[in-house]
Structures are given as structure tokens and as C-alpha cells.
Kinemage of the C-alpha trace (Angstrom):
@kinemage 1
@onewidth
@group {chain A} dominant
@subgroup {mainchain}
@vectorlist {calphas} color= white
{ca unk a 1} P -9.026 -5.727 19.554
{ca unk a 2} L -9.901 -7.026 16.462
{ca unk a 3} L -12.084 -3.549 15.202
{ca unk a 4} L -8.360 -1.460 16.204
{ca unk a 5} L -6.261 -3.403 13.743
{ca unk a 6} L -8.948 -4.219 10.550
{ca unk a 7} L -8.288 -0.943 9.066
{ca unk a 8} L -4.402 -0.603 9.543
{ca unk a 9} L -4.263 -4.603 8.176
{ca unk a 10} L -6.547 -3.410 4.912
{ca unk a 11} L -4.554 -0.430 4.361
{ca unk a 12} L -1.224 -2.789 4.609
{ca unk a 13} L -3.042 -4.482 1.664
{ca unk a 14} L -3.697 -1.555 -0.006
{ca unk a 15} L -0.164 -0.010 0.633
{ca unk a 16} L 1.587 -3.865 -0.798
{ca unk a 17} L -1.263 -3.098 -3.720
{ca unk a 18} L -0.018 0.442 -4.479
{ca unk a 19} L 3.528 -0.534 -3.980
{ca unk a 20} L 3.198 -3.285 -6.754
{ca unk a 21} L 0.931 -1.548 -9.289
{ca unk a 22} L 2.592 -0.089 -12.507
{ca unk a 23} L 2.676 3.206 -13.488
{ca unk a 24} L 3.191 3.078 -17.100
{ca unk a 25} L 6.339 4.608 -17.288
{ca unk a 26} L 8.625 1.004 -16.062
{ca unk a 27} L 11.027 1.024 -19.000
{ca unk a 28} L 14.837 0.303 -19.231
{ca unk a 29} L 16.228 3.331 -21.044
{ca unk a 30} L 19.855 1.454 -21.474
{ca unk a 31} L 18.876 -1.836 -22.597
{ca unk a 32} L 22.131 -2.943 -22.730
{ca unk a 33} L 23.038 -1.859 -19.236
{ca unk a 34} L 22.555 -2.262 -15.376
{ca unk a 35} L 23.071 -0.325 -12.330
{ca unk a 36} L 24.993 -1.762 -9.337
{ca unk a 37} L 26.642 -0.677 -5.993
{ca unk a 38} L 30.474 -0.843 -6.290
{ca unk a 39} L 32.921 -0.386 -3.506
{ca unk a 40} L 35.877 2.411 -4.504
{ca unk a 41} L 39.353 0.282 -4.226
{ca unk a 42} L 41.047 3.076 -5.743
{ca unk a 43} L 41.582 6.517 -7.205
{ca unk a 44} L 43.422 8.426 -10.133
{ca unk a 45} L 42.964 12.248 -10.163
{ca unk a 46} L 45.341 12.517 -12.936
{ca unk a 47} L 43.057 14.162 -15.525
{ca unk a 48} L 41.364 16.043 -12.761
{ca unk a 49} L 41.484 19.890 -13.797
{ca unk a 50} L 40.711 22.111 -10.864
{ca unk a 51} L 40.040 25.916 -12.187
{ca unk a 52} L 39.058 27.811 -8.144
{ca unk a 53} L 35.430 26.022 -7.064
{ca unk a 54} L 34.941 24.063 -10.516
{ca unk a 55} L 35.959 20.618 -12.028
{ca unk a 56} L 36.999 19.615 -15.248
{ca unk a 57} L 37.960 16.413 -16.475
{ca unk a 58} L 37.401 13.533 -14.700
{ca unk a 59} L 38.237 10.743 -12.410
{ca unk a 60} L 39.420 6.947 -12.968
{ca unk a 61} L 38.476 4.925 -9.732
{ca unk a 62} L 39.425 0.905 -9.576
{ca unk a 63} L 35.715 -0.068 -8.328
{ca unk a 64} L 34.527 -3.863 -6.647
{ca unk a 65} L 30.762 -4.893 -7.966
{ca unk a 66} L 28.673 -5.212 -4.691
{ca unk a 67} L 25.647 -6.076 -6.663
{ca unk a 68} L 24.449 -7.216 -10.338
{ca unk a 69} L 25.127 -9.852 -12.628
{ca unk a 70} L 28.839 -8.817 -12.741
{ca unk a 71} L 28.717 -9.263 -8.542
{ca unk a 72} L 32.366 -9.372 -7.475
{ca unk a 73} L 34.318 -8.209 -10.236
{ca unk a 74} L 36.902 -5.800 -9.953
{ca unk a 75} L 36.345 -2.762 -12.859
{ca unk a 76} L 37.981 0.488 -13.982
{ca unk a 77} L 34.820 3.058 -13.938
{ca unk a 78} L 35.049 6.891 -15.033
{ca unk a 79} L 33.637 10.177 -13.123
{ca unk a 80} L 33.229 12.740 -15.758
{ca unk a 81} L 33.324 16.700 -14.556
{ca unk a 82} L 30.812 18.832 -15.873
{ca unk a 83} L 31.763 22.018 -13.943
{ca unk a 84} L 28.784 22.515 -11.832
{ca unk a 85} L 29.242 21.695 -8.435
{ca unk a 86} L 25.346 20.896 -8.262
{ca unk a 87} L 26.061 17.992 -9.991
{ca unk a 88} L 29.801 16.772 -10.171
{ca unk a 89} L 30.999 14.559 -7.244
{ca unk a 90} L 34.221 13.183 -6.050
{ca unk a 91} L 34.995 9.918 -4.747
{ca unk a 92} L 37.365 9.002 -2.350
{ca unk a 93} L 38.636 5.363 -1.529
{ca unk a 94} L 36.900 3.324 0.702
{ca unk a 95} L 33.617 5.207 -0.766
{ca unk a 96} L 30.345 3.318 -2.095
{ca unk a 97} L 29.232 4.790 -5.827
{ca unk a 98} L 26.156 3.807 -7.704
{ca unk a 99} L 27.325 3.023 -11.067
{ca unk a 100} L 25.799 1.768 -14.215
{ca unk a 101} L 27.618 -1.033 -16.091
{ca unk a 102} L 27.477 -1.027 -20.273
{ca unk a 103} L 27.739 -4.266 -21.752
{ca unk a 104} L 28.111 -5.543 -25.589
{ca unk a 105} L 26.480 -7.932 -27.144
{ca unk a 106} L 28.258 -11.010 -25.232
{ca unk a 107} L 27.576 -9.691 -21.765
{ca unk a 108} L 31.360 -8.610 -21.527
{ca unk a 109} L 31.824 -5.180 -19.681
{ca unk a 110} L 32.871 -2.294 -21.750
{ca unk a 111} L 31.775 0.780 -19.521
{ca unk a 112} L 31.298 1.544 -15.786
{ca unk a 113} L 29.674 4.922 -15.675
{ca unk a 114} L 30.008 6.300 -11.758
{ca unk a 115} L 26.575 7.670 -11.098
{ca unk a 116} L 26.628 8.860 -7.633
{ca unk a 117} L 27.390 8.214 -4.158
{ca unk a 118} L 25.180 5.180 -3.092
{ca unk a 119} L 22.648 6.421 -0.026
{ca unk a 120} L 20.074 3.417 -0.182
{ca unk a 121} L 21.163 1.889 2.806
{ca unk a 122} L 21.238 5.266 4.614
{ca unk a 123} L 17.976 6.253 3.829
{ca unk a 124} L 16.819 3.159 4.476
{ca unk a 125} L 18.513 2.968 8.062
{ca unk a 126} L 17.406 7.080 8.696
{ca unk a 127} L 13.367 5.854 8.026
{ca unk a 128} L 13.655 2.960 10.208
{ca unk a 129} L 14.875 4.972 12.728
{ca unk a 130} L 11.561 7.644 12.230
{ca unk a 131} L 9.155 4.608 12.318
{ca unk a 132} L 10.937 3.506 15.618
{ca unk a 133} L 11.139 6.987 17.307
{ca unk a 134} L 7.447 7.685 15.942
{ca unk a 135} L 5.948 3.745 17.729
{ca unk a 136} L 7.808 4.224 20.625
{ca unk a 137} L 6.739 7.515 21.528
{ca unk a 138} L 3.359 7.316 19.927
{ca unk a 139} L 2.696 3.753 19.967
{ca unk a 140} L -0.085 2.119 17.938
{ca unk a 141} L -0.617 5.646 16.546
{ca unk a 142} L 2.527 5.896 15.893
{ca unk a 143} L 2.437 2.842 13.631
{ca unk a 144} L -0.968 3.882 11.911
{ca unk a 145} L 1.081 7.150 11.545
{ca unk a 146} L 3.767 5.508 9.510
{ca unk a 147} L 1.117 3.674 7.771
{ca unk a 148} L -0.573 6.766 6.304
{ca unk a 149} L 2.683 8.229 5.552
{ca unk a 150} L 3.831 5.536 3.540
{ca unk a 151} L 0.263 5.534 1.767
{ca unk a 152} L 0.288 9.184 0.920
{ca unk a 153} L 3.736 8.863 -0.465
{ca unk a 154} L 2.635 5.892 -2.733
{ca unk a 155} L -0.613 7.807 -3.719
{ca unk a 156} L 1.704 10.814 -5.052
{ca unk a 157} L 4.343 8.273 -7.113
{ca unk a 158} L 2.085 5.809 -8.299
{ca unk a 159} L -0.778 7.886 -8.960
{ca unk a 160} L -0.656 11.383 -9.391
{ca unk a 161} L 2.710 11.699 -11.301
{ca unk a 162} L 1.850 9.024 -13.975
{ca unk a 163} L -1.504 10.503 -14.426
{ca unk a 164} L 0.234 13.880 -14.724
{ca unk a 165} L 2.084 12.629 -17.129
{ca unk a 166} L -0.449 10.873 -19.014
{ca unk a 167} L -1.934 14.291 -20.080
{ca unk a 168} L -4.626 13.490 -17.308
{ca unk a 169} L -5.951 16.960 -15.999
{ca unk a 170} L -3.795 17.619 -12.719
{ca unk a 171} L -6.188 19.931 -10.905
{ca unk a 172} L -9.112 17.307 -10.666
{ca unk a 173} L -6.354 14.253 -10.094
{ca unk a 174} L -4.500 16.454 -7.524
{ca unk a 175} L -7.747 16.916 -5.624
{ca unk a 176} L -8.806 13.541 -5.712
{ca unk a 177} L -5.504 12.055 -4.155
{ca unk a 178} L -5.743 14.819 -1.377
{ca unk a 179} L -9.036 14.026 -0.575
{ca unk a 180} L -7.822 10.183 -0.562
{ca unk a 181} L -4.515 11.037 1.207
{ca unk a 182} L -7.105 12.829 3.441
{ca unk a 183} L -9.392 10.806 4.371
{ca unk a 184} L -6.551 8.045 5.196
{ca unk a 185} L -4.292 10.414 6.866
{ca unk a 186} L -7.526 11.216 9.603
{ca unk a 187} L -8.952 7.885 10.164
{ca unk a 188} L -5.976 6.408 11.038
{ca unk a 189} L -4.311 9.721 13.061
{ca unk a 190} L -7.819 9.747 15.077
{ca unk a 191} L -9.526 6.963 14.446
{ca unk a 192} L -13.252 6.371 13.065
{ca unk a 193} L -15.007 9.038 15.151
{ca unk a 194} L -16.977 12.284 14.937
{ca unk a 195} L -13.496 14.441 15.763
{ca unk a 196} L -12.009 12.688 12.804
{ca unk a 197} L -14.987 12.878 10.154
{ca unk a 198} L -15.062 16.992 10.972
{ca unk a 199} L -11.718 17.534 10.254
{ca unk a 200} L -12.289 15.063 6.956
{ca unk a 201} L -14.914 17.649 6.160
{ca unk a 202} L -13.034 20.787 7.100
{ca unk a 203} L -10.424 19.598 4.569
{ca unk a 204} L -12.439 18.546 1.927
{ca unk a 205} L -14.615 22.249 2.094
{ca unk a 206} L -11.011 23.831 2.688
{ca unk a 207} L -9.294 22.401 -0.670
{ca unk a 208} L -12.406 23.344 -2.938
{ca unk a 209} L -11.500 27.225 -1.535
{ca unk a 210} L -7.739 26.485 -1.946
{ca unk a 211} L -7.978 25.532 -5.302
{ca unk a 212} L -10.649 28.075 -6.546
{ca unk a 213} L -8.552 30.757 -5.231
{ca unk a 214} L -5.030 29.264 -6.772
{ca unk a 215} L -7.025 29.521 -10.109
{ca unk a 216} L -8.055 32.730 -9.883
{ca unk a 217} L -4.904 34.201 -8.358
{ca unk a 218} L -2.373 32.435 -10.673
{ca unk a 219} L -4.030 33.750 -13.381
{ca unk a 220} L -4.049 37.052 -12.437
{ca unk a 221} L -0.316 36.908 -10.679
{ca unk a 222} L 0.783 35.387 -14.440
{ca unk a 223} L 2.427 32.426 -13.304
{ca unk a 224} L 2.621 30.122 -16.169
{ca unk a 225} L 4.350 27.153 -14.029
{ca unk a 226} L 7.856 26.862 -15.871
{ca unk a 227} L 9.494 27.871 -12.471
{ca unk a 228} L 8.563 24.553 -10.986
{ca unk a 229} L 12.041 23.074 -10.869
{ca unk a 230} L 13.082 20.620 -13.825
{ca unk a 231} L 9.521 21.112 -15.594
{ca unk a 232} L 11.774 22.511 -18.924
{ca unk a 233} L 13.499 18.896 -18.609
{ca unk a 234} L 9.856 17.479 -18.692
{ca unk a 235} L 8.969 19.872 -21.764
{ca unk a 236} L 12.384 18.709 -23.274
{ca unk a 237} L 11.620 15.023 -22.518
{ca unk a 238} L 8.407 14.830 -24.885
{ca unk a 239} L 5.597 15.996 -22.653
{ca unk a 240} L 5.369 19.284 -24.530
{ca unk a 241} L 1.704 19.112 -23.747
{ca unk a 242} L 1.722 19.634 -20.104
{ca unk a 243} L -0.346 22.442 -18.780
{ca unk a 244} L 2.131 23.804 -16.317
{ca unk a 245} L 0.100 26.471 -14.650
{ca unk a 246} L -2.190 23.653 -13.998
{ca unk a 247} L 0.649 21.705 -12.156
{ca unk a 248} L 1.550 24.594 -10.282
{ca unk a 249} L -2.164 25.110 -9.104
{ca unk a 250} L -1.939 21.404 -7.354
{ca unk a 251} L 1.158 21.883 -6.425
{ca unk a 252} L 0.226 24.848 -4.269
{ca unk a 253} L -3.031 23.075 -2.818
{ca unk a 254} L -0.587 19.695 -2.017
{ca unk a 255} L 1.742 22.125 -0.383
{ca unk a 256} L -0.491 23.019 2.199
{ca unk a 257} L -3.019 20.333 2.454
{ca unk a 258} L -0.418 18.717 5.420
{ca unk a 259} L -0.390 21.828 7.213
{ca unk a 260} L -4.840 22.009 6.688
{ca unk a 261} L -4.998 18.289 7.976
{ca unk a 262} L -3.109 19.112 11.315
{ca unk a 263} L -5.126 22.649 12.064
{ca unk a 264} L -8.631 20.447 11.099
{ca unk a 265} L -7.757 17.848 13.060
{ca unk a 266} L -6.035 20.002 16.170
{ca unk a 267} L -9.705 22.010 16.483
{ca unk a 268} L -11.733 18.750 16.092
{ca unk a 269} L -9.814 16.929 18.723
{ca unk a 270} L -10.301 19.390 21.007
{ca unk a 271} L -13.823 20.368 20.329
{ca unk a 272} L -14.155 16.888 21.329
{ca unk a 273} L -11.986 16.803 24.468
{ca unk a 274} L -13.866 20.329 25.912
{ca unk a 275} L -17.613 18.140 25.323
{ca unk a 276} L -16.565 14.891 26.964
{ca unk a 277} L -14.949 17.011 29.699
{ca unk a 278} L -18.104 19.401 30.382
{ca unk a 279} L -21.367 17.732 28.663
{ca unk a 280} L -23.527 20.570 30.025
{ca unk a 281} L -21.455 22.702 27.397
{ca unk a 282} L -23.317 24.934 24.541
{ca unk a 283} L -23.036 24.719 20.972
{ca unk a 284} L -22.160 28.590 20.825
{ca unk a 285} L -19.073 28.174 23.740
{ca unk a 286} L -18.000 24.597 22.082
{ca unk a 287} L -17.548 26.193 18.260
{ca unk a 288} L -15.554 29.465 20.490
{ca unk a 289} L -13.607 26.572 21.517
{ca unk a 290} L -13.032 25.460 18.263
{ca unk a 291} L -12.563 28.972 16.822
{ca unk a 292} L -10.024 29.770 19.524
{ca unk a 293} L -7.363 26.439 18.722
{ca unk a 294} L -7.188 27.626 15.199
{ca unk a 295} L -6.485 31.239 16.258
{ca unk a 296} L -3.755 30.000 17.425
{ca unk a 297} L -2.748 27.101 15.204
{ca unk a 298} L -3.099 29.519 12.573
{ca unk a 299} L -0.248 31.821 13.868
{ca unk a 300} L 2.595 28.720 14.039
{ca unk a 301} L 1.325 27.095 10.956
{ca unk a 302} L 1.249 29.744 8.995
{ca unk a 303} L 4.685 30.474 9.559
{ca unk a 304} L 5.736 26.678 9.440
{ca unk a 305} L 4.096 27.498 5.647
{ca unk a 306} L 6.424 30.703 5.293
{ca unk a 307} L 9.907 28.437 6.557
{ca unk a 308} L 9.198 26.193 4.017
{ca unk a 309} L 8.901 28.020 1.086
{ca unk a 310} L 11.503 30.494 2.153
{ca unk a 311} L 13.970 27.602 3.111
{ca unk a 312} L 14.152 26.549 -0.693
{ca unk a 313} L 14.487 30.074 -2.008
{ca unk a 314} L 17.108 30.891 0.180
{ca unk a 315} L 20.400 30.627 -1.881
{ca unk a 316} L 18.081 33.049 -4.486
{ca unk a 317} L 17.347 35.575 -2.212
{ca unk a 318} L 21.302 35.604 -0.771
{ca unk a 319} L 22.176 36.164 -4.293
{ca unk a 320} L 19.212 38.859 -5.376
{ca unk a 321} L 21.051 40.565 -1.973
{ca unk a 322} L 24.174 39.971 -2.532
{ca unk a 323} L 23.835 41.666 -5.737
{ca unk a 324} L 22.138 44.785 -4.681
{ca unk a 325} L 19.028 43.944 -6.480
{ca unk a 326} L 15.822 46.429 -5.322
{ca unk a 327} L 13.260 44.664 -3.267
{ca unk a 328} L 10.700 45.666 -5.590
{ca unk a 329} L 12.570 43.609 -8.412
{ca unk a 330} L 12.861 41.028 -6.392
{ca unk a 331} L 8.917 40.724 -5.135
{ca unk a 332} L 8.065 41.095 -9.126
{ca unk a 333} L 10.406 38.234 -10.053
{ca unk a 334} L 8.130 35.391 -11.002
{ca unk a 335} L 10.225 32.870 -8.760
{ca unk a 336} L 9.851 35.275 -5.769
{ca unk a 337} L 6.046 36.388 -6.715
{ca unk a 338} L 4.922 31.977 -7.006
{ca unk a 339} L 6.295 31.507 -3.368
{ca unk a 340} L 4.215 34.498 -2.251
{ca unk a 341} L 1.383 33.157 -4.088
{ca unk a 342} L 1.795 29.442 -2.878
{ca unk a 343} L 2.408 30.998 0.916
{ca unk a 344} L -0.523 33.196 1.246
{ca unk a 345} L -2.926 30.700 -0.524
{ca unk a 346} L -1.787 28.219 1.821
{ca unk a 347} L -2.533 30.736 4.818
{ca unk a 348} L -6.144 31.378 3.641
{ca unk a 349} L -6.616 27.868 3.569
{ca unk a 350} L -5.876 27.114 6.744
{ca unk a 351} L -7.642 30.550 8.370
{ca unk a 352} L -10.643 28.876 6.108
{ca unk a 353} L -10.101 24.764 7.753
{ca unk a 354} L -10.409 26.453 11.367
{ca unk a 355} L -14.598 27.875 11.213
{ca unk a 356} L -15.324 24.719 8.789
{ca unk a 357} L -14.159 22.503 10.903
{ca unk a 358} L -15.654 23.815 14.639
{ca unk a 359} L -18.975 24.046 12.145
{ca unk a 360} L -18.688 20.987 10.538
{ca unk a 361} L -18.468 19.145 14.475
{ca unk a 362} L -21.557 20.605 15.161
{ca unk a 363} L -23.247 19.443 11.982
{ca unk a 364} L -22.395 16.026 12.934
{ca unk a 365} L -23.939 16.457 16.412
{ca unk a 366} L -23.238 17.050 19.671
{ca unk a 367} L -23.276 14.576 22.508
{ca unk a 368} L -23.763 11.552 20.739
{ca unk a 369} L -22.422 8.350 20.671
{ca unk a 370} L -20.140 7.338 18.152
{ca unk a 371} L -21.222 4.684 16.377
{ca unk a 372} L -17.951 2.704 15.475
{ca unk a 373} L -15.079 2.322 18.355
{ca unk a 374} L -11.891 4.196 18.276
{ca unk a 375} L -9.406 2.034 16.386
């Protein structure tokens, strides 16, 4: 008992750890004001201007502080209209806003900005109800599971990004946390166990080839990175020194590292279940074995890659169509020819993880014990 909960305890300390550390980048930007939840009493659309889908103008809404050192007091806040329905919202009573509240020099109240709509509490109720769904069908996994997501996340915010933005190279950082969000993500989805230490090195093999080939075909595709959405606000924000294309190259490996993990770690699993079931098997028939799951994990994740990428393009392609615009324009277009790019890469990668992985099982030797229990 003890050797199936040491690991998942010492990541829980390393997850708190992570969770806690500073990124470098903890600064109030309006020292003079604080953001709160506020409860919408009421609303005046007075100086509301509607012209067809857009909004001008703006809303006054009579708002109750939920939260804050103002906690309780009843405010007049204002919803400005920019006229882009990507980022204007309305409020209606009875609604709960995120607002930031300006104060002077005395602490009075002389602003209440409405931000947005406030959706902690949902999000918050919407991942409880994944960790519960994901114990109860999966059980101790399924905790490990939420474990390891929760630790990649944190590896990504706390680690990646501020080194990203710290002018540290992202290529090498980018590997380095997907080898880390790796080597987590396996040990505690399969335990401490030959299966799990193939697909580890199936990965690791896989993302050197990933991002080798993103290099080279980036370069040659022309991709300089500035489609990555909001990197002009980061250019505009004083990190005019960012290497973009280099973002874009781990971006592209991150995007399908997931997608290698489960195909590595699908083929390992079951090169394992075929020995224990038939120990009289061959090396040649138990790396066919291998070589046959990823055939076919290859076909559904490649297209899981494909849905995802197309999924966020689709409002551009509806309007390249809609438009009439020739589908060789369209495949030239750098935002159409990086999400051909970032699918295919990801496809090679995982026909690559399949063969490394069946090999890599065999490397670490066949019908052995494993030294360490399952956790």
C-alpha cells in the first residue's frame, strides 16, 4: 500500500510547490485598484447605441460588491462598447460581473470598471465534476490521472511561459517540460513498470524527430510565428525580442506530444498484456503486436490531430468560402499553410512513437520481472 501512494503524495508536494512558486511576472498593473465579484441589481441601456450586430456606447448597471475590501457596497459601474462582438458583453440583472474597482488616494471609490461575466465558480464546479467522473470510473488511476493533469498544466504556466518570456530559448525549454510533463504523465497513467518506461522512451526519441523536422519544415514553409494568436500584443507589450518562429516550433511539438503519449503508451500496454498472456511468445510476433496497435491508433489519432486544428480555423475557412476565395489561395495563406504544418508534423510523430516504442520494449527486455511494484 504504502509503495502505490509515495509517488502520487510527492507529486502533491511538488504540484503545492509549483502552485506557490513565482514566475516573475506577479505585479499589480493598477496600483490603485482591485478586482471583485459584484452582483448586477440593476440596468440602464440608455446610452446603448445598437447599429445591426454591433454596440456602441455603453451600459450603467447598479452593482452589489460580493468580494474585496469594498465587500457589500452598493456601486454604479460602467460597460463600455467597443463594437466587436468578440469582446463587448451585456449584462442583464440578476447577472454576476467581474469588475475592477479604482480608488483615490483615501480609499474612496471613484470607478467600477465591469470586466466580464464572472465564471470562477463555474469552472471551478465543471473540474470538480471531471475529477469525480474521471475517480469514479477510473479509480485510483483516475486520481493519479488528475494528478498529472494538474502537474502538466502548472509545468506550462509556471514554467514554460515565464521562461518564454524571459528571452529563455523556447525550443530547448519546450522540450524539457515535455519530457518532464512526460515522464509524469506515464508513471503515474501506468505505473513504474517496463510498459511505462517504453512509452517514456518512445516519447522522448519521438519529440527529438518532432522537433528536428518542425525546424526544418518551418523554415522552409516560411512561417515566421506572428499567426500565433495575440503574439503582436506580446510584441506590443515590450517583448520585441521574442523569436516567434521559435515559439511556433514548440508550440507544434506541445500540440501533439498528448496525442504521442497515448499511442506510446496504448502499444506498450499491450505489448505487455500479449507477453503476460502467452510467455512462450517471440520477440519478432510481440514487436508485430506492437506495430499492429499503432497501425491503428495512428488512423484515429491522427485525425483527433486534424479536428483539432481544423476546429479553431473553422470560422476562417467559412469565411475564405463564403467569399469565393480559390482553394489554392487558401492552402498558401500562412494561417491555413501553419495548421497544415502543425497537423502533418504531429502525424509523423506519432507514425514515428509506434516502431520506437514496440523497439524500445524489447530493449528493456522481455520476460522479466519488474523490479519496482505497480503503484
Amino acid at each position: 500500500m504504502k509503495k502505490r501512494i509515495i509517488f502520487p503524495i510527492i507529486y502533491a508536494l511538488v504540484l503545492v510547490a509549483l502552485i506557490f512558486a513565482p514566475t516573475g511576472f506577479e505585479r499589480d498593473i493598477y496600483y490603485n485598484a482591485e478586482g471583485a465579484k459584484a452582483k448586477i441589481l440593476s440596468v440602464d441601456n440608455s446610452a446603448l447605441i445598437q447599429v445591426g450586430l454591433f454596440r456602441d456606447g455603453g451600459q450603467r448597471c447598479e452593482v452589489e460588491l460580493r468580494s474585496g475590501r469594498h465587500k457589500g457596497e452598493i456601486l454604479e459601474a460602467v460597460n463600455l462598447f467597443s463594437g466587436s462582438l468578440a469582446n463587448d458583453k451585456m449584462f442583464d440583472i440578476g447577472d454576476t460581473a467581474w469588475v475592477l474597482v479604482e480608488r483615490d488616494s483615501d480609499d474612496a471609490v471613484i470607478f467600477v470598471n465591469m470586466i466580464d461575466h464572472y465564471r470562477m465558480s463555474k469552472e471551478l464546479l465543471l473540474a470538480l465534476a471531471f475529477a469525480v467522473a474521471l475517480v469514479t470510473f477510473a479509480g485510483w488511476k483516475g486520481a493519479r490521472t488528475v494528478l498529472s493533469f494538474m502537474f502538466s498544466f502548472l509545468v506550462v504556466w509556471k514554467i514554460l511561459i515565464p521562461c518564454a518570456l524571459k528571452g529563455i530559448a523556447p525550443i530547448p525549454v519546450a522540450f524539457l517540460a515535455g519530457i518532464l510533463m512526460s515522464a509524469v504523465t506515464l508513471l503515474m497513467a501506468g505505473g513504474i513498470k517496463k510498459a511505462s518506461g517504453a512509452a517514456f522512451m518512445g516519447t522522448l526519441v519521438s519529440s527529438f524527430f518532432v522537433l528536428f523536422l518542425s525546424w526544418i519544415v518551418i523554415s522552409v514553409f516560411n512561417i515566421d510565428g506572428t499567426q500565433l494568436a495575440w503574439s503582436e500584443s506580446l510584441l506590443y507589450s515590450g517583448f520585441q525580442n521574442l523569436d516567434l518562429q521559435a515559439l511556433f516550433q514548440a508550440a507544434v511539438y506541445l500540440g501533439c506530444l498528448g496525442a504521442m503519449m497515448d499511442l506510446a503508451i496504448d502499444v506498450a500496454i499491450t505489448m505487455q498484456e500479449v507477453e503476460n498472456a502467452g510467455s512462450g511468445i517471440g520477440a519478432r510476433l510481440l514487436f508485430h503486436s506492437g506495430l499492429a496497435i499503432g497501425r491503428a491508433g495512428v488512423g484515429t489519432q491522427t485525425t483527433t490531430l486534424l479536428f483539432a486544428y481544423l476546429s479553431s480555423y473553422l470560422a476562417v475557412l467559412m469565411v475564405y468560402m463564403a467569399q469565393g476565395t480559390p482553394v489554392f489561395n487558401i492552402l498558401t495563406s500562412k494561417a491555413i499553410s501553419s495548421e497544415i504544418v502543425q497537423t502533418l508534423i504531429g502525424c509523423v510523430g506519432l507514425v514515428a512513437v509506434s516502431p520506437l516504442t514496440a523497439a524500445s520494449y524489447l530493449f528493456f527486455g522481455r520476460n522479466k520481472k519488474v523490479s519496482f511494484e505497480e503503484l
